[in-house]
PDB file with SEQRES, HELIX, SHEET and CRYST1 records, atoms N, CA, C and O in Angstrom:
SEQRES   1 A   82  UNK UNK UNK UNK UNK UNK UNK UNK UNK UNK UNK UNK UNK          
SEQRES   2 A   82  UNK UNK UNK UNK UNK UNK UNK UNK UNK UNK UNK UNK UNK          
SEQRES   3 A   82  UNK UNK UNK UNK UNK UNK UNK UNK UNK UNK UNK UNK UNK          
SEQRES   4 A   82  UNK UNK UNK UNK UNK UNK UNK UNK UNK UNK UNK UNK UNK          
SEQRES   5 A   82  UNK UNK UNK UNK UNK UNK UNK UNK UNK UNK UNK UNK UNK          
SEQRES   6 A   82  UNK UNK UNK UNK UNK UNK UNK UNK UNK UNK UNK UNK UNK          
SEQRES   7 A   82  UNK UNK UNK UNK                                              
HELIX    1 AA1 UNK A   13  UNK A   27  1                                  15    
HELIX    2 AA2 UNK A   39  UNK A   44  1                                   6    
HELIX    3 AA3 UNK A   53  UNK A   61  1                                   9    
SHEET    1 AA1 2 UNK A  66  UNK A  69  0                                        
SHEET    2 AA1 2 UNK A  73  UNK A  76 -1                                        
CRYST1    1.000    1.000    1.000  90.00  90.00  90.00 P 1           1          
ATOM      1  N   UNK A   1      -3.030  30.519  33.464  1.00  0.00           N  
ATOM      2  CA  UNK A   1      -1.899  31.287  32.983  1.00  0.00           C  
ATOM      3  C   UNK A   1      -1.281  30.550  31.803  1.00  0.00           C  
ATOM      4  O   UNK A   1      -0.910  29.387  31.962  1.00  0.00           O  
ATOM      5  N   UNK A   2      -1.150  31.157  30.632  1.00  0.00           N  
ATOM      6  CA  UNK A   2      -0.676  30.423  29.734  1.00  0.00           C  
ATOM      7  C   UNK A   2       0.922  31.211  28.993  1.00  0.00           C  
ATOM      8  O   UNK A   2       0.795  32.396  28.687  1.00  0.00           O  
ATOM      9  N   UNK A   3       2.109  30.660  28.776  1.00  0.00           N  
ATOM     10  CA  UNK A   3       3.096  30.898  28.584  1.00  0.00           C  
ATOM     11  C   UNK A   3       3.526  31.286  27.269  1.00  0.00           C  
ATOM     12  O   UNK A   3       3.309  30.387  26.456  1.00  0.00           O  
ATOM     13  N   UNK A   4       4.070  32.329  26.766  1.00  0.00           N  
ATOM     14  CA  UNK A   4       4.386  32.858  25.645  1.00  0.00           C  
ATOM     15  C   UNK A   4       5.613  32.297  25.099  1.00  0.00           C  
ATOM     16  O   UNK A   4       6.629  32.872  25.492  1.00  0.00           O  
ATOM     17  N   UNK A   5       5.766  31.440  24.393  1.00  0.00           N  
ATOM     18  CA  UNK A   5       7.034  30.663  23.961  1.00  0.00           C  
ATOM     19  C   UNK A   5       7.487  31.313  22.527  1.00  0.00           C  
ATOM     20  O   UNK A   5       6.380  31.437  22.004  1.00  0.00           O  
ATOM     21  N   UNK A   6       8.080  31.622  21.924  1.00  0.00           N  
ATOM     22  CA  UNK A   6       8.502  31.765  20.644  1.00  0.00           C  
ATOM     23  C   UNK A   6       7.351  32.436  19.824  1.00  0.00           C  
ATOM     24  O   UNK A   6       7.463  32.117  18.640  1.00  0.00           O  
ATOM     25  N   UNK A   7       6.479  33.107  20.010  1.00  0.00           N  
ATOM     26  CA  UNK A   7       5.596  34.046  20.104  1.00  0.00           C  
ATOM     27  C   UNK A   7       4.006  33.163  19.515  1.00  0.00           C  
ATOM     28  O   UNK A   7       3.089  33.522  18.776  1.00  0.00           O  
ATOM     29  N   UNK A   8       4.251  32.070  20.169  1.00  0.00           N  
ATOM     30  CA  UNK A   8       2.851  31.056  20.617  1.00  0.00           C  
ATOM     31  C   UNK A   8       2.497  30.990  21.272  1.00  0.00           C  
ATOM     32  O   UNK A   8       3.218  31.118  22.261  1.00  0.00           O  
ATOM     33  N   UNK A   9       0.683  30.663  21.561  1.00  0.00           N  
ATOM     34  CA  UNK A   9       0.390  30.497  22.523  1.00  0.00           C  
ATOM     35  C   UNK A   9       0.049  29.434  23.542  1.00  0.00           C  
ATOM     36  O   UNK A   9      -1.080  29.011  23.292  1.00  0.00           O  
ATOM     37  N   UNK A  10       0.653  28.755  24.734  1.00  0.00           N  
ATOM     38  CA  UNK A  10       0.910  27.660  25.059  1.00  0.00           C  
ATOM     39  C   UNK A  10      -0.492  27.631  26.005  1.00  0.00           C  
ATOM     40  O   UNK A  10      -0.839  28.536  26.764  1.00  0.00           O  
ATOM     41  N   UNK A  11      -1.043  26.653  25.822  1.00  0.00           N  
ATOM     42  CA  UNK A  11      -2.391  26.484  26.422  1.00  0.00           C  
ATOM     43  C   UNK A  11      -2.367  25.647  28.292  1.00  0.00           C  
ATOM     44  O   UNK A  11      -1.899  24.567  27.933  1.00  0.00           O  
ATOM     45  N   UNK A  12      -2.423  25.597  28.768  1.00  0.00           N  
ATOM     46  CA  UNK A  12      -2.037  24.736  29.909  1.00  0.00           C  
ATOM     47  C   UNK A  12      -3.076  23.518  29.946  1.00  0.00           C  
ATOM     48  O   UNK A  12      -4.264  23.632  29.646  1.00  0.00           O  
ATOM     49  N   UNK A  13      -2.371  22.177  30.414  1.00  0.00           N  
ATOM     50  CA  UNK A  13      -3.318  21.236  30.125  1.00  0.00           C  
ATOM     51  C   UNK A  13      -4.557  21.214  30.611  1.00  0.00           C  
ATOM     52  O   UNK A  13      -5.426  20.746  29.875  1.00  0.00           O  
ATOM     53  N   UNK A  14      -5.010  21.803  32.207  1.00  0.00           N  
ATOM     54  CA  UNK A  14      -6.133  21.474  32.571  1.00  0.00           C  
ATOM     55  C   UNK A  14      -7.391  22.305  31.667  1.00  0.00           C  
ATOM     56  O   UNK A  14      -8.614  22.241  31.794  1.00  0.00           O  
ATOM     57  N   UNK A  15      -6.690  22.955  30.887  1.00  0.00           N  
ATOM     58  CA  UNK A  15      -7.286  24.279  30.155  1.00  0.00           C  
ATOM     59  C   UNK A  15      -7.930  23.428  28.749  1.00  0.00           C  
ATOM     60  O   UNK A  15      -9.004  23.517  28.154  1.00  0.00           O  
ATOM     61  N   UNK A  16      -6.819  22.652  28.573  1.00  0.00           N  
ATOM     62  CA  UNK A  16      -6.757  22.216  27.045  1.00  0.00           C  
ATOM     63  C   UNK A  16      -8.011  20.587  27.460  1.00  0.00           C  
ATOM     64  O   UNK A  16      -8.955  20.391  26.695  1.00  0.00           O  
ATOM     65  N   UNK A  17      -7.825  19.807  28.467  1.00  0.00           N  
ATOM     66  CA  UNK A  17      -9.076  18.952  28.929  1.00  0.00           C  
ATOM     67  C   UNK A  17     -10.224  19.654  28.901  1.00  0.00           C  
ATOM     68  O   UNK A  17     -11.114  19.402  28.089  1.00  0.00           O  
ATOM     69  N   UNK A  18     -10.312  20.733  29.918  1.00  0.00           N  
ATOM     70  CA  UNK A  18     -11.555  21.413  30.168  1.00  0.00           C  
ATOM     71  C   UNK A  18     -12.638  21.568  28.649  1.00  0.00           C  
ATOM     72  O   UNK A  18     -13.817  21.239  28.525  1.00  0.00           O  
ATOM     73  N   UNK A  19     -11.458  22.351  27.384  1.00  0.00           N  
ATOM     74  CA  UNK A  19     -12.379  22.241  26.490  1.00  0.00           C  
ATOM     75  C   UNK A  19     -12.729  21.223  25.801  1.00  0.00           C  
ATOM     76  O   UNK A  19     -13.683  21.235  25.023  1.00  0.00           O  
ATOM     77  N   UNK A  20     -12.034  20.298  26.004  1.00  0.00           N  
ATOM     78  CA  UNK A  20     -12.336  18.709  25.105  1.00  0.00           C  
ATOM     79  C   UNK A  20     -13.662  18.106  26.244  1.00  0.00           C  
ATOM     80  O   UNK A  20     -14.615  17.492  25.765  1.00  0.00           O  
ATOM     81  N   UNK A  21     -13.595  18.292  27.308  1.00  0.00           N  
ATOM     82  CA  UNK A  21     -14.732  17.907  28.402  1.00  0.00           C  
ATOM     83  C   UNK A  21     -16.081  18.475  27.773  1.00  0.00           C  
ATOM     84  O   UNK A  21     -17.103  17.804  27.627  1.00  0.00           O  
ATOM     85  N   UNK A  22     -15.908  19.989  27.377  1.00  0.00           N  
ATOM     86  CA  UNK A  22     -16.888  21.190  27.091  1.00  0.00           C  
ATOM     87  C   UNK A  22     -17.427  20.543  25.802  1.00  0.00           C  
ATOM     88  O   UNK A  22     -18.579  20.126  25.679  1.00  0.00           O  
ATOM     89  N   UNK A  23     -16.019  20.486  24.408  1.00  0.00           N  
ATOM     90  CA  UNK A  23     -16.832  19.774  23.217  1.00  0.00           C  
ATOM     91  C   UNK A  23     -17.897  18.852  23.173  1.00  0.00           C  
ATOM     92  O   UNK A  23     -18.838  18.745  22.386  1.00  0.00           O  
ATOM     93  N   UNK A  24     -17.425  17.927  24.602  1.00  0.00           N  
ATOM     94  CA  UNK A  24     -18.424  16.666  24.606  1.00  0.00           C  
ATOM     95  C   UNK A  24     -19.603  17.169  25.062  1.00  0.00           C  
ATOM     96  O   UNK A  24     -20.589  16.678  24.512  1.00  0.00           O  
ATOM     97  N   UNK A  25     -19.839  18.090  25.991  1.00  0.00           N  
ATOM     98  CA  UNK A  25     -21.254  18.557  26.284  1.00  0.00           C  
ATOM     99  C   UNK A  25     -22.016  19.469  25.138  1.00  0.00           C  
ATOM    100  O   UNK A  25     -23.216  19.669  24.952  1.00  0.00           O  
ATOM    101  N   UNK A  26     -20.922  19.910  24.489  1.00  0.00           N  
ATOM    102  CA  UNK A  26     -21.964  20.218  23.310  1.00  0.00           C  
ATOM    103  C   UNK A  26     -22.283  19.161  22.307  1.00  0.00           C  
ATOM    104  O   UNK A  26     -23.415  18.867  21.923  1.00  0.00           O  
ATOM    105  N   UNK A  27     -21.359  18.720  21.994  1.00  0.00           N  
ATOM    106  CA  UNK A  27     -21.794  17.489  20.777  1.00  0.00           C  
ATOM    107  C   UNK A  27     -23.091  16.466  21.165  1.00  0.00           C  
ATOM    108  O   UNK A  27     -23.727  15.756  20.386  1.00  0.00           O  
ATOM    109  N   UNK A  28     -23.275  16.633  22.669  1.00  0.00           N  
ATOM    110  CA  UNK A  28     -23.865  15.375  23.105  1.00  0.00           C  
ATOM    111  C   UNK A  28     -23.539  14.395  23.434  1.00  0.00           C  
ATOM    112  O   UNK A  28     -24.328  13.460  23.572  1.00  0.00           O  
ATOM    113  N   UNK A  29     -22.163  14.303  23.681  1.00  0.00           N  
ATOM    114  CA  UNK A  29     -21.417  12.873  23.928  1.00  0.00           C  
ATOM    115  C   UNK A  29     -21.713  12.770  25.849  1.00  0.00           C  
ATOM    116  O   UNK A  29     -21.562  11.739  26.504  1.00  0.00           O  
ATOM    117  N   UNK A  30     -22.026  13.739  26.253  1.00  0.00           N  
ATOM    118  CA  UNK A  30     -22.519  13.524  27.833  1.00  0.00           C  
ATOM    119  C   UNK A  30     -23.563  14.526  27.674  1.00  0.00           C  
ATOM    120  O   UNK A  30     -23.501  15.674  27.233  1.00  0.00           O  
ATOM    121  N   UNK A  31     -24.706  13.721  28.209  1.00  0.00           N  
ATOM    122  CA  UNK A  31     -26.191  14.224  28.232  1.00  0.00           C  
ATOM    123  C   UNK A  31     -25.957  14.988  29.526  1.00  0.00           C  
ATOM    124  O   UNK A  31     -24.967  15.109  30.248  1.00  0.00           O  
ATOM    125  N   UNK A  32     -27.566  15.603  29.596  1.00  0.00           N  
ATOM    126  CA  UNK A  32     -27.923  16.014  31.087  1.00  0.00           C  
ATOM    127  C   UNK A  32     -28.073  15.147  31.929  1.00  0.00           C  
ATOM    128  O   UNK A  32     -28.894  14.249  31.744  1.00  0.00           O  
ATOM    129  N   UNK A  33     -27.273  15.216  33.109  1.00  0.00           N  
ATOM    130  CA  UNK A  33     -27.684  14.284  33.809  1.00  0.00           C  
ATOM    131  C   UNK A  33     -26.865  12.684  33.675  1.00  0.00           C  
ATOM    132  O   UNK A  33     -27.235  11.697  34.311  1.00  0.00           O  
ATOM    133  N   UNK A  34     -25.948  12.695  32.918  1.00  0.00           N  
ATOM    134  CA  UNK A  34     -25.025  11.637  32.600  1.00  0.00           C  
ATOM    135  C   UNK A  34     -23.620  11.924  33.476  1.00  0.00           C  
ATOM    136  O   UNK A  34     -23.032  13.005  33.437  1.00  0.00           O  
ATOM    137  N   UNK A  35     -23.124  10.608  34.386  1.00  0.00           N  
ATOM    138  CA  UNK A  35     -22.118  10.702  34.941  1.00  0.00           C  
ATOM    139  C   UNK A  35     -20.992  10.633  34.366  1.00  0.00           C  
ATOM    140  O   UNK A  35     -20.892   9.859  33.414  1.00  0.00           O  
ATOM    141  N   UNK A  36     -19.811  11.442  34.796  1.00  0.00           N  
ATOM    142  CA  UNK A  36     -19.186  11.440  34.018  1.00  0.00           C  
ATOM    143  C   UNK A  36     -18.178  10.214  34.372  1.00  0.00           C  
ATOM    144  O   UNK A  36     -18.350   9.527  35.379  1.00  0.00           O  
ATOM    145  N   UNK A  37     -16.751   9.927  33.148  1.00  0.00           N  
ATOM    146  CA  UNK A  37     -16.064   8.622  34.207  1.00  0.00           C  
ATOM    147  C   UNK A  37     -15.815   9.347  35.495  1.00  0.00           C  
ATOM    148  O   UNK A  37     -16.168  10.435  35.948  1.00  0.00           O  
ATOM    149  N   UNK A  38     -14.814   7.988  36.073  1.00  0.00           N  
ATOM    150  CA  UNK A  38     -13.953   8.250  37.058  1.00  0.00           C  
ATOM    151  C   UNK A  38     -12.628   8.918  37.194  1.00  0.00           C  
ATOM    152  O   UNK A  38     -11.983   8.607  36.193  1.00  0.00           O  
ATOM    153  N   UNK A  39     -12.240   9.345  37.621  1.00  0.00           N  
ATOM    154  CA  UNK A  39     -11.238  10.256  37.529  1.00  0.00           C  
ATOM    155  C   UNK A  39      -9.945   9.260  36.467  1.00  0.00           C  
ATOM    156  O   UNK A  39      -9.582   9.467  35.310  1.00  0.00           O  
ATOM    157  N   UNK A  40      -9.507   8.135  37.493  1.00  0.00           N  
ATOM    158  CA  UNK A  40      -8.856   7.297  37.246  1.00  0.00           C  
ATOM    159  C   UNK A  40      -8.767   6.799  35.206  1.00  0.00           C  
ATOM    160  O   UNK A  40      -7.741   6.474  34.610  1.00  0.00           O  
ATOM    161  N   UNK A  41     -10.013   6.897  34.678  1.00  0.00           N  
ATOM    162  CA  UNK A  41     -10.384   6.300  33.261  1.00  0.00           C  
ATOM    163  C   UNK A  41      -9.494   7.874  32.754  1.00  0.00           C  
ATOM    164  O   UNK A  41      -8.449   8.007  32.117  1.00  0.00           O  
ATOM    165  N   UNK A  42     -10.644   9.140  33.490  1.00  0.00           N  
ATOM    166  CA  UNK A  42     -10.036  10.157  32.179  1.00  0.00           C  
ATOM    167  C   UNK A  42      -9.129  10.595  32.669  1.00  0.00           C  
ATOM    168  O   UNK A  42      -9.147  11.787  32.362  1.00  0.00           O  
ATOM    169  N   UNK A  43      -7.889  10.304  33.559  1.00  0.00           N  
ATOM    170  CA  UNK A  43      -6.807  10.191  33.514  1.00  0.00           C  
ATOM    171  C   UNK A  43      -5.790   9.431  32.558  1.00  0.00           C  
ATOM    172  O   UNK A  43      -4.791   9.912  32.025  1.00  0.00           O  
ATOM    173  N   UNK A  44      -6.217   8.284  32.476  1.00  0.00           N  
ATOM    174  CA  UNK A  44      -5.716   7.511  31.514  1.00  0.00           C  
ATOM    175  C   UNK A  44      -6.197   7.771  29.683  1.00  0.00           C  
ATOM    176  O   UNK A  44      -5.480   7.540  28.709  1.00  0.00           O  
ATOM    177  N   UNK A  45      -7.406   8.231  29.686  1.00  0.00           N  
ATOM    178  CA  UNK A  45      -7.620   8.881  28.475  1.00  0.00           C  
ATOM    179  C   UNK A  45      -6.703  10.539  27.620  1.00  0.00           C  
ATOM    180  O   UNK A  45      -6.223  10.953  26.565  1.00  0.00           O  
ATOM    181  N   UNK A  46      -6.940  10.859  28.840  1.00  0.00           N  
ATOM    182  CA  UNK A  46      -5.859  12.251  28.972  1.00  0.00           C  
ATOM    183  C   UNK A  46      -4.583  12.005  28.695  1.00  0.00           C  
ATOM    184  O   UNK A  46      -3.846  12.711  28.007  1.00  0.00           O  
ATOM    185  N   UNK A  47      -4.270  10.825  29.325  1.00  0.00           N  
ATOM    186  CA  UNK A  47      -2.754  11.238  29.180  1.00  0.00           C  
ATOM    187  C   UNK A  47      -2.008  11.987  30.623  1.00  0.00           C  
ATOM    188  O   UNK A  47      -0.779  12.030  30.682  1.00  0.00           O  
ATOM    189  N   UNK A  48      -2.665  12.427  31.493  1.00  0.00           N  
ATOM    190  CA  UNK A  48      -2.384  13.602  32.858  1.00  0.00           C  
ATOM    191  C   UNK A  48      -2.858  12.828  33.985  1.00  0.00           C  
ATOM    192  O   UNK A  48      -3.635  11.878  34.079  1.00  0.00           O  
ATOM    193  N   UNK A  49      -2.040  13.632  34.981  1.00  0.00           N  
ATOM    194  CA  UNK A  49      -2.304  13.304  36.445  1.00  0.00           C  
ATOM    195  C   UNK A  49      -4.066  13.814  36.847  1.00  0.00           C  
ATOM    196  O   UNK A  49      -4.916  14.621  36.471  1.00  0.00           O  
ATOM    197  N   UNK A  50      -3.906  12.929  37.660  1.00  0.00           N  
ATOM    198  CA  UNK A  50      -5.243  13.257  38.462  1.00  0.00           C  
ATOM    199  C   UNK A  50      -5.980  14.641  38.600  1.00  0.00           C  
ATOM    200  O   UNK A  50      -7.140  15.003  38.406  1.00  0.00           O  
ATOM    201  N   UNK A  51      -4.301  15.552  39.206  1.00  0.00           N  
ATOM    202  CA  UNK A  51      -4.858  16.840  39.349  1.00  0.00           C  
ATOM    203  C   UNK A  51      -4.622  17.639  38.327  1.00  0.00           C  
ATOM    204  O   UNK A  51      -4.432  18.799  38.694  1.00  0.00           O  
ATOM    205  N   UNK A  52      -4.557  17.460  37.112  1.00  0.00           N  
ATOM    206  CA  UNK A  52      -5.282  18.094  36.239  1.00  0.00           C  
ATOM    207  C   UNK A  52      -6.801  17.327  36.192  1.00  0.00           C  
ATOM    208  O   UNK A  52      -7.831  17.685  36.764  1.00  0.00           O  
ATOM    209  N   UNK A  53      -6.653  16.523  35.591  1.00  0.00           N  
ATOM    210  CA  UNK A  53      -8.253  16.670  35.942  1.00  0.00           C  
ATOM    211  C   UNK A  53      -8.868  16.887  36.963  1.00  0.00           C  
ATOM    212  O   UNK A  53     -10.033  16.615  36.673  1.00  0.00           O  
ATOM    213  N   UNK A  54      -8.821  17.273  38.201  1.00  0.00           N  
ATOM    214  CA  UNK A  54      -9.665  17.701  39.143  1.00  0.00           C  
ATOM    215  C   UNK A  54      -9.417  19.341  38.848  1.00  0.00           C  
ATOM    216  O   UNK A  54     -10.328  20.117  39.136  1.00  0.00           O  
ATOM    217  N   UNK A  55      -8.606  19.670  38.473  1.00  0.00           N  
ATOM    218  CA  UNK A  55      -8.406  21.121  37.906  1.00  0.00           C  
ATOM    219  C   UNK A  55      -9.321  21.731  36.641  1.00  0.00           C  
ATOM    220  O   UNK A  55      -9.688  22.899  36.512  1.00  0.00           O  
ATOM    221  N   UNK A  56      -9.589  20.574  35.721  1.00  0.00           N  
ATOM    222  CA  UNK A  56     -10.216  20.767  34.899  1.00  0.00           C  
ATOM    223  C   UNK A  56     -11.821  21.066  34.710  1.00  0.00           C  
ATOM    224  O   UNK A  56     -12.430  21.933  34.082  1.00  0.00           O  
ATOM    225  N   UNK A  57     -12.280  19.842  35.623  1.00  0.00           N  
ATOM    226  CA  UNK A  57     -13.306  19.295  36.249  1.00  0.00           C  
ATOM    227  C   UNK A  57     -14.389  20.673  37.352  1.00  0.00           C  
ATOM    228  O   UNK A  57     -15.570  20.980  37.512  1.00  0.00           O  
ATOM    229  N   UNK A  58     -13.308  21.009  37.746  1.00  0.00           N  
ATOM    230  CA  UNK A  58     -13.327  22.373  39.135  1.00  0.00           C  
ATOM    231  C   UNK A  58     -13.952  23.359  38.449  1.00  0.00           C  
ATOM    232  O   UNK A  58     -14.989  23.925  38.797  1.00  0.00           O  
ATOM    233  N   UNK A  59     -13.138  23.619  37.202  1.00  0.00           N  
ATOM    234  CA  UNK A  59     -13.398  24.780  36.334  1.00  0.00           C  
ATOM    235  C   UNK A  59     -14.696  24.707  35.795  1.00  0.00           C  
ATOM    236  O   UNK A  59     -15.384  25.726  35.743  1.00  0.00           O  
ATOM    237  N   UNK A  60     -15.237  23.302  35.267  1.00  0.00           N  
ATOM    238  CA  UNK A  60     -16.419  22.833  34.660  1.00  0.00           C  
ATOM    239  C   UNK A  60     -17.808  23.238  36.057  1.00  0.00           C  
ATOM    240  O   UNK A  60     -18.834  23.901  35.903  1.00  0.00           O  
ATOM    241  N   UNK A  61     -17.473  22.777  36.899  1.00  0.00           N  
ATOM    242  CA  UNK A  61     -18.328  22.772  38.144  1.00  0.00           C  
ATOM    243  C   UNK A  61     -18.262  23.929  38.639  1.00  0.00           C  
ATOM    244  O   UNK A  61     -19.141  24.092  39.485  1.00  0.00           O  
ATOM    245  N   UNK A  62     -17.249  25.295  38.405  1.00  0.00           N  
ATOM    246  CA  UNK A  62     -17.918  26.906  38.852  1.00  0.00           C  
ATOM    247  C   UNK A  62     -18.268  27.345  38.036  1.00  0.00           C  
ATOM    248  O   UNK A  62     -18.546  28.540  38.130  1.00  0.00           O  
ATOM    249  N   UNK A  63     -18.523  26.460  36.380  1.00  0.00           N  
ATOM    250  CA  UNK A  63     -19.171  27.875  35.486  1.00  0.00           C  
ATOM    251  C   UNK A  63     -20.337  26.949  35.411  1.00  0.00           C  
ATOM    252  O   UNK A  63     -21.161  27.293  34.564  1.00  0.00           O  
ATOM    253  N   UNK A  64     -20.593  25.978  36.005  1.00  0.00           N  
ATOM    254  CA  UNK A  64     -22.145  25.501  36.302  1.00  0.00           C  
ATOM    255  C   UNK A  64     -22.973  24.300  35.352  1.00  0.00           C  
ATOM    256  O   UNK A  64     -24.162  23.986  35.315  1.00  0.00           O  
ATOM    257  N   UNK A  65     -21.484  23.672  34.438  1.00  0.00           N  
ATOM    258  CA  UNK A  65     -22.046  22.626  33.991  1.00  0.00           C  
ATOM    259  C   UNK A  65     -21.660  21.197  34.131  1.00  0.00           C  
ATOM    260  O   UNK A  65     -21.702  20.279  33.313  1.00  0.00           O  
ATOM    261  N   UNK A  66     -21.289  21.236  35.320  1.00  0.00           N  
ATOM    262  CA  UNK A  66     -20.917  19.979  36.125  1.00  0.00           C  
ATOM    263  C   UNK A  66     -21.409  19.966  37.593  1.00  0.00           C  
ATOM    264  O   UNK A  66     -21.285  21.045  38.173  1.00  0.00           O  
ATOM    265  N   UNK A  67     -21.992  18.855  38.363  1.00  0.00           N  
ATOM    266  CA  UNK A  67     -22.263  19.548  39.203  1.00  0.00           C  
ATOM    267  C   UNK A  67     -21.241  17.572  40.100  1.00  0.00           C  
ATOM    268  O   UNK A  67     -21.257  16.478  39.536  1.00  0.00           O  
ATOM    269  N   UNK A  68     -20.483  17.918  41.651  1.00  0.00           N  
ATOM    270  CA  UNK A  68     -20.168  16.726  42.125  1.00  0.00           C  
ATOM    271  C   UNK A  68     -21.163  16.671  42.916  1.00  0.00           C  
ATOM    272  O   UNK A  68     -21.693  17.721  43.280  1.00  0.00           O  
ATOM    273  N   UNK A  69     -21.657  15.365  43.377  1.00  0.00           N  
ATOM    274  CA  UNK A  69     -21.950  14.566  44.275  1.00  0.00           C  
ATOM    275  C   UNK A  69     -21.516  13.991  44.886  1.00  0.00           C  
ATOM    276  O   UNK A  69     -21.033  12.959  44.419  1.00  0.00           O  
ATOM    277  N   UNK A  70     -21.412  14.206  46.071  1.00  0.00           N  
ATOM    278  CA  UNK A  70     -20.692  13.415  47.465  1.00  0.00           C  
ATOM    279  C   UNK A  70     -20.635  12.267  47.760  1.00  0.00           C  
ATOM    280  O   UNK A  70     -21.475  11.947  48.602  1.00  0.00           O  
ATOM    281  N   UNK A  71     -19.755  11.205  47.300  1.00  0.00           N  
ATOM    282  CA  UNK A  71     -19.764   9.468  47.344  1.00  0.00           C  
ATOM    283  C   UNK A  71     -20.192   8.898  46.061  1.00  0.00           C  
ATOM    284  O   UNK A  71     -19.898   7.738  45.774  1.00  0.00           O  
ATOM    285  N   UNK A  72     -20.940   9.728  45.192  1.00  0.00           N  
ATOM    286  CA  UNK A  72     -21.220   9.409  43.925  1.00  0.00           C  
ATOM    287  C   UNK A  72     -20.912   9.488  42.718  1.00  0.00           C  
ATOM    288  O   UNK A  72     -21.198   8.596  41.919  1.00  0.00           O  
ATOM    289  N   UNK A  73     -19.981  11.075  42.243  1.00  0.00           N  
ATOM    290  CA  UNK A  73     -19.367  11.231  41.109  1.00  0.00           C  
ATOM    291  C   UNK A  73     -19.654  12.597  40.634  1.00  0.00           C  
ATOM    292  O   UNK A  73     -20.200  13.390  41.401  1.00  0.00           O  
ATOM    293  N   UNK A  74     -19.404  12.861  39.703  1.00  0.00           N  
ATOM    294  CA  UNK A  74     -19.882  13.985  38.685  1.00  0.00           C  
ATOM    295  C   UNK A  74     -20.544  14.165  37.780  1.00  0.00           C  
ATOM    296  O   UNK A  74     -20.257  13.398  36.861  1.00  0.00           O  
ATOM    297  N   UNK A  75     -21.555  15.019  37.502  1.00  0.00           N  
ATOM    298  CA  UNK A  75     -22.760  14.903  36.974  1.00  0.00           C  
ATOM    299  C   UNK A  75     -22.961  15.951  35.930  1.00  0.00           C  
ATOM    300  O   UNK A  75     -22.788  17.122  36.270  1.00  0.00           O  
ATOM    301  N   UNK A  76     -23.322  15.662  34.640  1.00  0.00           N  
ATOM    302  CA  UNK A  76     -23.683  16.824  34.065  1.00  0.00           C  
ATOM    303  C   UNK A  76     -24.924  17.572  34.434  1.00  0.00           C  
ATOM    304  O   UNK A  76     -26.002  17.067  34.747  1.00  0.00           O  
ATOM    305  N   UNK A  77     -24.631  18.834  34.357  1.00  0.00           N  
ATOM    306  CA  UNK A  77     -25.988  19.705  35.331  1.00  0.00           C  
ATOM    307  C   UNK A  77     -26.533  20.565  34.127  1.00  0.00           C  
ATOM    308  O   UNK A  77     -27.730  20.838  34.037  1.00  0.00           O  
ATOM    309  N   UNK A  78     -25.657  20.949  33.270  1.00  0.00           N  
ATOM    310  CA  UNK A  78     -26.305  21.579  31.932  1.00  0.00           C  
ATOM    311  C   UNK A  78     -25.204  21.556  30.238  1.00  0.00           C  
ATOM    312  O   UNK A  78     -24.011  21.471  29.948  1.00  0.00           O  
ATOM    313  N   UNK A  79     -26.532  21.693  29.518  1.00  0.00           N  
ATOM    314  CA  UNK A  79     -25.405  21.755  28.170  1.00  0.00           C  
ATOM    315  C   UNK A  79     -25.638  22.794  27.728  1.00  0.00           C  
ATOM    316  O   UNK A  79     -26.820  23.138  27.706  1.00  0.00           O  
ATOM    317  N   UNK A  80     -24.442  23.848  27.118  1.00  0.00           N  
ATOM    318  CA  UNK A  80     -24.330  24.733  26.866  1.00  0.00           C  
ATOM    319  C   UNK A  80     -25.347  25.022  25.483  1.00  0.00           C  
ATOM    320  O   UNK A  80     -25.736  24.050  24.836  1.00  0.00           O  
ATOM    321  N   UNK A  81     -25.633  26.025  25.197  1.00  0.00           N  
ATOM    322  CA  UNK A  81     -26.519  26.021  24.101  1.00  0.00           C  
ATOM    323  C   UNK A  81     -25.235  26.575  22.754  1.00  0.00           C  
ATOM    324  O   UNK A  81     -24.304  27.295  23.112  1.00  0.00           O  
ATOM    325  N   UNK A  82     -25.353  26.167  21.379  1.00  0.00           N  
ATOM    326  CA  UNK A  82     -24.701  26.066  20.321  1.00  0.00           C  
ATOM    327  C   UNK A  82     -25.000  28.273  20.149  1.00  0.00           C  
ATOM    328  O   UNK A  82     -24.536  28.886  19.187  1.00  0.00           O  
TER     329      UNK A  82                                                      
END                                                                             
């Protein structure tokens, strides 16, 4: 849900990570198959709480290019094609 302020459009953060997450899978900055950090790092890279990034992250992993692993982390599962 994003908020109409002064007739802009306000992006919400896990929204605004998600696509900076997305840029990197296209640019190549996370391969197939490359873990991603820990929550804790791209928290601190972000700037945001945890649960945005697990919000962000969530979003990445139902449209199918993240995939988690249980005790292990998060994984890139595909890169979008240009």
């Amino acid at each position: 849900m994003s908020s109409n302020i002064g007739g802009q459009q306000r992006r919400l953060l896990p929204d605004q990570v998600r696509d900076v997450i997305m840029g990197r899978l296209h640019d190549g900055t996370f391969e197939v198959g490359a873990k991603l950090p820990p929550e804790p790092d791209l928290c601190d890279e972000f700037g945001v709480s945890r649960a945005t990034i697990r919000e962000a992250v969530r979003a990445l992993v139902e449209s199918g290019y993240l995939a988690r692993v249980q005790g292990s982390g998060t994984y890139v599962s595909f890169r979008p094609r240009l």
